[in-house]
Biopython code that builds the backbone (N, CA, C, O; Angstrom):
import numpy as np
from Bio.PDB.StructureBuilder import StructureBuilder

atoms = [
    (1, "UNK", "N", (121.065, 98.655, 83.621)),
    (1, "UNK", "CA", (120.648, 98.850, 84.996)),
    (1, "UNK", "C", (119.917, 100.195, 85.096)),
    (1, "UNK", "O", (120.451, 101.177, 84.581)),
    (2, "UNK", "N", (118.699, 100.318, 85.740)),
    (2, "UNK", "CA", (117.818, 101.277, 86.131)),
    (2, "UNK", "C", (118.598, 102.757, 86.995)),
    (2, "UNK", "O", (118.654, 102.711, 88.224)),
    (3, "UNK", "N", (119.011, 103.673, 86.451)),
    (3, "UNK", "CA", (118.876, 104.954, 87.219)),
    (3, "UNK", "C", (118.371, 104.688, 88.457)),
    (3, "UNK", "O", (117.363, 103.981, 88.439)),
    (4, "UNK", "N", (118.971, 105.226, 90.100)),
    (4, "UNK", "CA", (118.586, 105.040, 91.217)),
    (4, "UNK", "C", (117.810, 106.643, 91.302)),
    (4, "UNK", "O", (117.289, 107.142, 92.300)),
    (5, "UNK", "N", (117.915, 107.174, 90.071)),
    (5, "UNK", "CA", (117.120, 108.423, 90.203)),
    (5, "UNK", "C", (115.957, 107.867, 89.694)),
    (5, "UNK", "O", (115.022, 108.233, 90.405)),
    (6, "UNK", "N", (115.640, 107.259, 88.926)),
    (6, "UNK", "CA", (114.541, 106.849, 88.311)),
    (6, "UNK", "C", (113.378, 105.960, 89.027)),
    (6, "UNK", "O", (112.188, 105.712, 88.834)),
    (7, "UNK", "N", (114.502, 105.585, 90.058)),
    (7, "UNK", "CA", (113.766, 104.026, 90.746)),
    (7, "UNK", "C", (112.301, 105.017, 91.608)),
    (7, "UNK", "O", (111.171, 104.635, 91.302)),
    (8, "UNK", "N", (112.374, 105.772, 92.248)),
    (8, "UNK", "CA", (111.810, 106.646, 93.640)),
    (8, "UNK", "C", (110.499, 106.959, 92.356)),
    (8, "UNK", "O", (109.339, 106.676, 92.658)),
    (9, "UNK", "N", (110.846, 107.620, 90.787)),
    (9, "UNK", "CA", (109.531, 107.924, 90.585)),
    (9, "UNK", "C", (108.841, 106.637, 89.920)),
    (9, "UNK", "O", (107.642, 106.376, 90.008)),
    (10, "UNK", "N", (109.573, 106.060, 89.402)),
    (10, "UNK", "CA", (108.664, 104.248, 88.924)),
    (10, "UNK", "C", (107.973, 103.872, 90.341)),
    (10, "UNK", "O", (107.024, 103.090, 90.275)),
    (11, "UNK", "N", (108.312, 104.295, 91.458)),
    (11, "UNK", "CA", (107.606, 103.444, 92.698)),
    (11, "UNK", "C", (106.672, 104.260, 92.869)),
    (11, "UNK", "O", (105.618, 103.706, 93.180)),
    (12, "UNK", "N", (106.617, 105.627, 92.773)),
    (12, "UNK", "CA", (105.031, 106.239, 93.032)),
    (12, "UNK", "C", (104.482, 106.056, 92.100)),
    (12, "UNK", "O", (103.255, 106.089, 92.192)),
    (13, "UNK", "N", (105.097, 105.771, 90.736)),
    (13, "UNK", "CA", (103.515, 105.883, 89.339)),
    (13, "UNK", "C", (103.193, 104.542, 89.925)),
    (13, "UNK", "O", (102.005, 104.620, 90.236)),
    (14, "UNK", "N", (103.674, 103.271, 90.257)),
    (14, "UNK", "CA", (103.292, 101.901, 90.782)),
    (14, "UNK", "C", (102.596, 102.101, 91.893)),
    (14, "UNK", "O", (101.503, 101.550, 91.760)),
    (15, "UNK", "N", (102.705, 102.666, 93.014)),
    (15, "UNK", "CA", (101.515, 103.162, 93.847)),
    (15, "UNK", "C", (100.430, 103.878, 93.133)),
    (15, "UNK", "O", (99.342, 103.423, 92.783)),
    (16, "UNK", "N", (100.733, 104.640, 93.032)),
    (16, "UNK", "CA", (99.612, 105.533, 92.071)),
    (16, "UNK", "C", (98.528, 104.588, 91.187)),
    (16, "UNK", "O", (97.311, 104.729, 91.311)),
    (17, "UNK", "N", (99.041, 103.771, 90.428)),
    (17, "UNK", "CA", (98.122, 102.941, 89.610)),
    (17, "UNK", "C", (97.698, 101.795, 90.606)),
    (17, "UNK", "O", (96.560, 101.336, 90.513)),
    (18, "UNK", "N", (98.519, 101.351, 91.494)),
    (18, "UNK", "CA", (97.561, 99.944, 92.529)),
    (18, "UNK", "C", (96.437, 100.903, 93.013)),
    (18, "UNK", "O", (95.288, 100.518, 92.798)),
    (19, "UNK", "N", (96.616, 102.161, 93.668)),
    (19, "UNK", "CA", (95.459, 102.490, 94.277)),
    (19, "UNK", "C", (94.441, 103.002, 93.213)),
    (19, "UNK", "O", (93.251, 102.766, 93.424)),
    (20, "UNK", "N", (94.750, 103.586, 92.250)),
    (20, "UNK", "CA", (93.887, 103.685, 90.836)),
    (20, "UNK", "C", (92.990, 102.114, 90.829)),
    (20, "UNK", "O", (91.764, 102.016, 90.767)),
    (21, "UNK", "N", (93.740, 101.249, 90.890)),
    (21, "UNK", "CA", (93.311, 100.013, 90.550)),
    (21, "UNK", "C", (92.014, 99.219, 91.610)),
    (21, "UNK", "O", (91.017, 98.506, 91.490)),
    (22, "UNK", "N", (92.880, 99.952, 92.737)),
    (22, "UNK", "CA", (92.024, 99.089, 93.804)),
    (22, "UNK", "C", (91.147, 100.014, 94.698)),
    (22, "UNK", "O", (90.648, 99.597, 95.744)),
    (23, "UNK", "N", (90.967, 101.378, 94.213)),
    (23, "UNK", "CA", (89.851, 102.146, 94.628)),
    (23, "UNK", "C", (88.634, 101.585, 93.518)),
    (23, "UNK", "O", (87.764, 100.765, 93.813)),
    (24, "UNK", "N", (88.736, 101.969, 92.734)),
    (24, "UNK", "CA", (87.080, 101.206, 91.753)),
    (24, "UNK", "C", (87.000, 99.980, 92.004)),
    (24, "UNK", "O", (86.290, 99.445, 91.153)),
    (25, "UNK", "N", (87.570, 98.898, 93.135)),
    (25, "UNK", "CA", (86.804, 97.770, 93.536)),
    (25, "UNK", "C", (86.562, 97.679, 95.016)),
    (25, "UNK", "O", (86.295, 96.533, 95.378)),
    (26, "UNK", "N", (86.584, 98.552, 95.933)),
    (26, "UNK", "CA", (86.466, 98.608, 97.182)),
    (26, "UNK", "C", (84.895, 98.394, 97.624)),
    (26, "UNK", "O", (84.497, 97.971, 98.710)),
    (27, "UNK", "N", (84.136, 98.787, 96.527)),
    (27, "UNK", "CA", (82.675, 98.728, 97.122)),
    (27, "UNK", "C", (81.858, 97.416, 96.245)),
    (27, "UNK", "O", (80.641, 97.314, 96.095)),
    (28, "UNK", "N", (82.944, 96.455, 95.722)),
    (28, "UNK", "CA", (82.076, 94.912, 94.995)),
    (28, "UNK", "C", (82.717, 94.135, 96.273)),
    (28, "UNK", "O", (83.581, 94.290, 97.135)),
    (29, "UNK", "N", (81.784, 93.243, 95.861)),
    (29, "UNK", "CA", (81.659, 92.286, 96.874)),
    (29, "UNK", "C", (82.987, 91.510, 96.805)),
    (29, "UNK", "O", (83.720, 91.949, 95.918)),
    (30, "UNK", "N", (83.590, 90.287, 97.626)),
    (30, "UNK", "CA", (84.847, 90.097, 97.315)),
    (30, "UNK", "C", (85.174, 88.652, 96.650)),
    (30, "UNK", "O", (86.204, 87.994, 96.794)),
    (31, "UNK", "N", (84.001, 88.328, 95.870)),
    (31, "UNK", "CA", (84.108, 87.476, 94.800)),
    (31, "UNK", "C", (84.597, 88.195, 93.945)),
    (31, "UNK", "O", (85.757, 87.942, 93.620)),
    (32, "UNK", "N", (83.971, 89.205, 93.360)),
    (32, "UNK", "CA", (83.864, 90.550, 92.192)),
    (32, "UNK", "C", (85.542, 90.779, 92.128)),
    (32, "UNK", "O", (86.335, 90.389, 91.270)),
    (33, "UNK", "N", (85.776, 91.552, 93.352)),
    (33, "UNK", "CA", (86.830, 91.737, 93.759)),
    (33, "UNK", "C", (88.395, 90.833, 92.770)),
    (33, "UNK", "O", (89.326, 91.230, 92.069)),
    (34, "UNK", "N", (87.740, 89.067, 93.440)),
    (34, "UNK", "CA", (88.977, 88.528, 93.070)),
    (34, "UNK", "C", (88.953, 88.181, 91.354)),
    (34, "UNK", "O", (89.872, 88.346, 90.551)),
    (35, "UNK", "N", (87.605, 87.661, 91.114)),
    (35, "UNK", "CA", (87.729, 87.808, 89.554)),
    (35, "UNK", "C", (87.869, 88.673, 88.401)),
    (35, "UNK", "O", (87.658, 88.272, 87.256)),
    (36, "UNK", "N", (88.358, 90.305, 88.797)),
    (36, "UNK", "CA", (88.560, 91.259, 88.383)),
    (36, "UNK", "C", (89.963, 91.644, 88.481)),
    (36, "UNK", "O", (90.522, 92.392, 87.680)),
    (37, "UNK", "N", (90.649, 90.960, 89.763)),
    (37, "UNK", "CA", (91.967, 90.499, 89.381)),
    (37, "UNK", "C", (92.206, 89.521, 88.946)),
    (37, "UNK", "O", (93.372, 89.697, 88.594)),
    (38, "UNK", "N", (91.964, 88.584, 88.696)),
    (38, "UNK", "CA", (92.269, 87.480, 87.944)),
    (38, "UNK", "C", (92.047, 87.598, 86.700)),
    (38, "UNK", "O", (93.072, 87.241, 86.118)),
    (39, "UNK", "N", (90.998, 88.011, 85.729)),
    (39, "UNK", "CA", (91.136, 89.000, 84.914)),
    (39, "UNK", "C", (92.250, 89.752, 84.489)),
    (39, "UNK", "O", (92.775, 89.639, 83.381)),
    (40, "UNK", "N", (92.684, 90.692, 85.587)),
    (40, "UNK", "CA", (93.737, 91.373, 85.112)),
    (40, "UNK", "C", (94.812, 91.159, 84.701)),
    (40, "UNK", "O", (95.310, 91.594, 83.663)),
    (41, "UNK", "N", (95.559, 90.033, 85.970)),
    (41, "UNK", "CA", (96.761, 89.139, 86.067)),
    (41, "UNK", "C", (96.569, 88.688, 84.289)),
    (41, "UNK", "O", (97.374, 89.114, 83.461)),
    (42, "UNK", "N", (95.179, 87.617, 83.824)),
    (42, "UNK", "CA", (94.920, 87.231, 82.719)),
    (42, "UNK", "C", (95.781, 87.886, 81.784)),
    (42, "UNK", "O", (96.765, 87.363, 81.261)),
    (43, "UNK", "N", (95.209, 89.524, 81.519)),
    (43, "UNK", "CA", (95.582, 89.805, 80.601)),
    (43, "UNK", "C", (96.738, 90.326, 80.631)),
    (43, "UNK", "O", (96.988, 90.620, 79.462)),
    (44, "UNK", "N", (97.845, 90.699, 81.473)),
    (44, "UNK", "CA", (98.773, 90.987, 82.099)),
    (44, "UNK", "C", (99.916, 89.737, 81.010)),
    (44, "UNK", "O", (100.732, 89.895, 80.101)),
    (45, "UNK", "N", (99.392, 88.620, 81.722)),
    (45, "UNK", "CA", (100.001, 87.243, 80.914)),
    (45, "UNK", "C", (99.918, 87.038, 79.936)),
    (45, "UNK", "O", (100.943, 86.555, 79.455)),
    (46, "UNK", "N", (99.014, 87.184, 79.196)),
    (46, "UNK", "CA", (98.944, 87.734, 77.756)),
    (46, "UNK", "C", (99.649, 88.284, 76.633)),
    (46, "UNK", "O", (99.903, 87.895, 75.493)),
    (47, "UNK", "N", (99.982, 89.741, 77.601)),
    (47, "UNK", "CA", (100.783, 90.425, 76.888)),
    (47, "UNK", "C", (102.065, 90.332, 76.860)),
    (47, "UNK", "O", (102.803, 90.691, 75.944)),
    (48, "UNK", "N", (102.548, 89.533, 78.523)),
    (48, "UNK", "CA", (103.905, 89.079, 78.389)),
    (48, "UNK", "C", (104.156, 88.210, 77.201)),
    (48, "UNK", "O", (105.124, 88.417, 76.468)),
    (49, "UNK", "N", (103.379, 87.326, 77.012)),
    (49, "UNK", "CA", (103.444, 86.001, 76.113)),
    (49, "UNK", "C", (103.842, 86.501, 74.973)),
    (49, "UNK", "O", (104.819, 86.046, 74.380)),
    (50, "UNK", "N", (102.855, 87.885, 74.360)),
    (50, "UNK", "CA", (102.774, 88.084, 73.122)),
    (50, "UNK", "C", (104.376, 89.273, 72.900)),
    (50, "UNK", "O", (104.971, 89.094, 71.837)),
    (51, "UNK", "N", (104.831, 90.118, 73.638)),
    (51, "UNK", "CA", (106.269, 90.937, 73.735)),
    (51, "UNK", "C", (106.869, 89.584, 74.024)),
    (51, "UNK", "O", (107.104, 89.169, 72.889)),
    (52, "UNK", "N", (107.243, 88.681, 74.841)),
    (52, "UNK", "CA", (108.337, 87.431, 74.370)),
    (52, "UNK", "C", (108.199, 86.928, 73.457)),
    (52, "UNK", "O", (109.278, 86.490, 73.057)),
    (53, "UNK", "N", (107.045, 86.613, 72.532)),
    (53, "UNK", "CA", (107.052, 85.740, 71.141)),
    (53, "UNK", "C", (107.923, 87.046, 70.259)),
    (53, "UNK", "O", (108.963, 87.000, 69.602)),
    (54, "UNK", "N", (107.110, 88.036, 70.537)),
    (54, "UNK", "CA", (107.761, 89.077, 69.772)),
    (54, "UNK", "C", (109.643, 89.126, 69.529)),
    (54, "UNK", "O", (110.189, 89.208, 68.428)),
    (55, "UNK", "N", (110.306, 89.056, 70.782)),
    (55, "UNK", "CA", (111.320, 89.122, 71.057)),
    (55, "UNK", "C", (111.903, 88.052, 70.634)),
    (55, "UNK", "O", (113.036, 88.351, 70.260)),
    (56, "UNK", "N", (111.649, 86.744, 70.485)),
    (56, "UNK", "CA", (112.227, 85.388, 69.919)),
    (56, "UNK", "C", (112.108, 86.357, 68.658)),
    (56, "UNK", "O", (113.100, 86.898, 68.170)),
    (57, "UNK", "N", (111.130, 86.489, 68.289)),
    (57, "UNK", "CA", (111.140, 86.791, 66.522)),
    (57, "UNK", "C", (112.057, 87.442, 65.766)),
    (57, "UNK", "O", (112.559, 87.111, 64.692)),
    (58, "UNK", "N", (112.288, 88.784, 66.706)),
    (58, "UNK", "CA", (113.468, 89.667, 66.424)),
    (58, "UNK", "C", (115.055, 89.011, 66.666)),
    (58, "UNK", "O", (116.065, 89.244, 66.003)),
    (59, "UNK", "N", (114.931, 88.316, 67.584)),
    (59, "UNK", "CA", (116.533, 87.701, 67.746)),
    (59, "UNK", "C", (115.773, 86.593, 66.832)),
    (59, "UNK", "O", (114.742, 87.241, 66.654)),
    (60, "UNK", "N", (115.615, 85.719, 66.323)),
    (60, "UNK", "CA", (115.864, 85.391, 64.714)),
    (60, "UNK", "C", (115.710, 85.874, 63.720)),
    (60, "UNK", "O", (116.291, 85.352, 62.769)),
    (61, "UNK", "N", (114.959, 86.951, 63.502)),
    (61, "UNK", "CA", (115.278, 87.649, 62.454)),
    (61, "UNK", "C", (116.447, 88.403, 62.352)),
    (61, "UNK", "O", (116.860, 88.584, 61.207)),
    (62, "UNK", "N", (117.284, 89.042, 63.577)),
    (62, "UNK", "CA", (118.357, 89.394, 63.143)),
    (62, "UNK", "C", (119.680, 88.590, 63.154)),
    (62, "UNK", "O", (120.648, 88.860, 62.443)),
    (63, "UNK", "N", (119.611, 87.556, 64.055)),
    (63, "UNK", "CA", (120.569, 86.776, 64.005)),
    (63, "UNK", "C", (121.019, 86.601, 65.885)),
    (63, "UNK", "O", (121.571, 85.585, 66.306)),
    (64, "UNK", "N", (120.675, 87.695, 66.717)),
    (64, "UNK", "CA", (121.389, 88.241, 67.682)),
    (64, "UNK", "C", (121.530, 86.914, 68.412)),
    (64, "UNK", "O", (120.810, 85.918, 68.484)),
    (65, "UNK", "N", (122.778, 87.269, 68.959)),
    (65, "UNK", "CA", (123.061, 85.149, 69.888)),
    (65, "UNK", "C", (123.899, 84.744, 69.115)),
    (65, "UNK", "O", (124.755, 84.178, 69.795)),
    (66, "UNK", "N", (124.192, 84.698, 67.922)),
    (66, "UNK", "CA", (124.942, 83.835, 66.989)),
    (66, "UNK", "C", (126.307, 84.747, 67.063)),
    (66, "UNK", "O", (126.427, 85.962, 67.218)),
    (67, "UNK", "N", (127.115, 83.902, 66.925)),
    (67, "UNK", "CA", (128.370, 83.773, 66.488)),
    (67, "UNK", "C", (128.742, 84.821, 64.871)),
    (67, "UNK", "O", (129.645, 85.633, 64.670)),
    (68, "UNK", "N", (127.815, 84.433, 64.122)),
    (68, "UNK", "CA", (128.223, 85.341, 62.692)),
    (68, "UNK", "C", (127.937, 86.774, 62.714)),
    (68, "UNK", "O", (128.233, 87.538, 61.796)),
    (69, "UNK", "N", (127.114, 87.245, 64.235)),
    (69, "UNK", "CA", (126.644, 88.473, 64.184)),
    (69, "UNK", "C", (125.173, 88.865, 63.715)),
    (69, "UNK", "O", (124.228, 88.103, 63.921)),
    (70, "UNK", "N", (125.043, 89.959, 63.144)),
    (70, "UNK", "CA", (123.633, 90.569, 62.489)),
    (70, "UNK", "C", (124.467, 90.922, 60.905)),
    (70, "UNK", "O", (125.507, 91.568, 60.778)),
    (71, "UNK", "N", (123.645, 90.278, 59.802)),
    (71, "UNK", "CA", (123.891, 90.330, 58.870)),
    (71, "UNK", "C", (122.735, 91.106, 57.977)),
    (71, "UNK", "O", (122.735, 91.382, 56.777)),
    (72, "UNK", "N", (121.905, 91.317, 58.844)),
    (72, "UNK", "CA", (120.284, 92.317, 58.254)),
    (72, "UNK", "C", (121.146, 93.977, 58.723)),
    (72, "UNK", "O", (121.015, 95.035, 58.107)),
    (73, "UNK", "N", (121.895, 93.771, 59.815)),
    (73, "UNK", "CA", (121.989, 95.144, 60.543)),
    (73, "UNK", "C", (122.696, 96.344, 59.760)),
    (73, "UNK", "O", (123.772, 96.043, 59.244)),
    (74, "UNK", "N", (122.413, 97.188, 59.652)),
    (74, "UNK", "CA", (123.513, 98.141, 59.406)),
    (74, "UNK", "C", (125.146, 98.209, 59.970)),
    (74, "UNK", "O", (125.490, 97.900, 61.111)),
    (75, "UNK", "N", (125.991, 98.658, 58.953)),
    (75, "UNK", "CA", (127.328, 98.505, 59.244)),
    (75, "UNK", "C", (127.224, 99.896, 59.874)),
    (75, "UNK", "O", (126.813, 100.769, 59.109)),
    (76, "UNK", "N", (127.649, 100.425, 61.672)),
    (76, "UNK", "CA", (128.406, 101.851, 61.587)),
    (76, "UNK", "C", (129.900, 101.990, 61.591)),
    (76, "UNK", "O", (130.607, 102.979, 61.789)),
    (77, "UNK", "N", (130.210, 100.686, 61.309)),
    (77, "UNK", "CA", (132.082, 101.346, 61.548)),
    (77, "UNK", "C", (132.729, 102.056, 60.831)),
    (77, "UNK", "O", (133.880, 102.362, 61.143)),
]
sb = StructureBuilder()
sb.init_structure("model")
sb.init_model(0)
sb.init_chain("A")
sb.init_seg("    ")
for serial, (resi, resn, name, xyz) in enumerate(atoms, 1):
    if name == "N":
        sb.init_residue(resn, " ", resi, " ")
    sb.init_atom(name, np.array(xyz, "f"), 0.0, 1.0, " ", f" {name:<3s}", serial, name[0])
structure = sb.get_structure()
């Protein structure tokens, strides 16, 4: 769970970057506009796709979910 100290500055860098985002399209027309987000969203989805394939990969490569444990992992006990 997220720090409630943490939450207040994740919400201004998230302001901070929408208006980053949506000042350099204020003066295209609002076709421009929407296919430059759609675009974005695009690649947005993308990268989710490619960090979840990632993440299947690692929970089978280590085992994590299973019952026998991680058998790649280091022992610290």
């Amino acid at each position: 769970m997220l720090s409630s100290k943490l939450l207040p500055e994740m919400e201004v860098k998230d302001n901070s970057k929408r208006e980053q985002l949506l000042h350099g399209m204020q003066n295209l027309p609002l076709s421009s506009q929407i296919e430059k987000l759609k675009a974005r969203i695009d690649m947005i989805g993308a990268a989710c796709e490619i960090a979840e394939k990632m993440l299947a990969d690692m929970h089978k490569a280590y085992l994590f979910g299973t019952r026998q444990g991680c058998k790649n992992c280091p022992n610290f006990g």
